[in-house]
C-alpha positions, 0 to 999 in steps of 0.5 A: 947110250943106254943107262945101266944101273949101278948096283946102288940104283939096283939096291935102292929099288929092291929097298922099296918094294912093298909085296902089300901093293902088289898083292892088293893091286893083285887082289883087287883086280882079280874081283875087277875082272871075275865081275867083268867075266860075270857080267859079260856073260850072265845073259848067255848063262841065264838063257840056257838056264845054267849057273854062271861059272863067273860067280864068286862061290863058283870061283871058289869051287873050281879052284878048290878053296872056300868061298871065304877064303876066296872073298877075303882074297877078293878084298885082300885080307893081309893074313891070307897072302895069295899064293903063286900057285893059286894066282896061276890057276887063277889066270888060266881059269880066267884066260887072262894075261899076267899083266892084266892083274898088275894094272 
């Protein structure tokens, strides 16, 4: 038999959500994988002599936000939350699954 949850189980779930993890472990593993897409595909890059899109400032100018804005959001800065829709346009742009970024 399946275990349903009571709405106390549910309400005590809800009590301990901490939106800072989640946005850290969102933050940090946007920099994991943008430096993984950076470093696969740097050789590619350097030998048709182009810039590669991977690199941080890069980054930044296709999402259309500063290169500041988008390093602090690299190491998580608790005054600038990521928003939904830039964590959206992020996994398009890095053509990856949600769940890559909670792991």
């Amino acid at each position: 038999m399946i275990a349903v949850p009571t709405y106390k189980d549910l309400e005590s779930r809800v009590s301990k959500f901490n939106l800072a993890n989640y946005q850290a472990t969102i933050c940090k593993n946007i920099k994991r994988i943008r430096r993984e897409l950076y470093l696969e595909n740097k050789i590619y890059y350097k030998s048709k002599n182009l810039e590669n899109p991977y690199a941080a400032h890069k980054v930044a100018e296709l999402l259309n936000i500063s290169y500041e804005y988008y390093k602090r959001l690299e190491s998580y800065d608790k005054t600038k939350p990521i928003s939904l829709k830039l964590f959206l346009k992020i996994m398009v742009l890095f053509d990856k699954d949600i769940t890559e970024f909670f792991k």
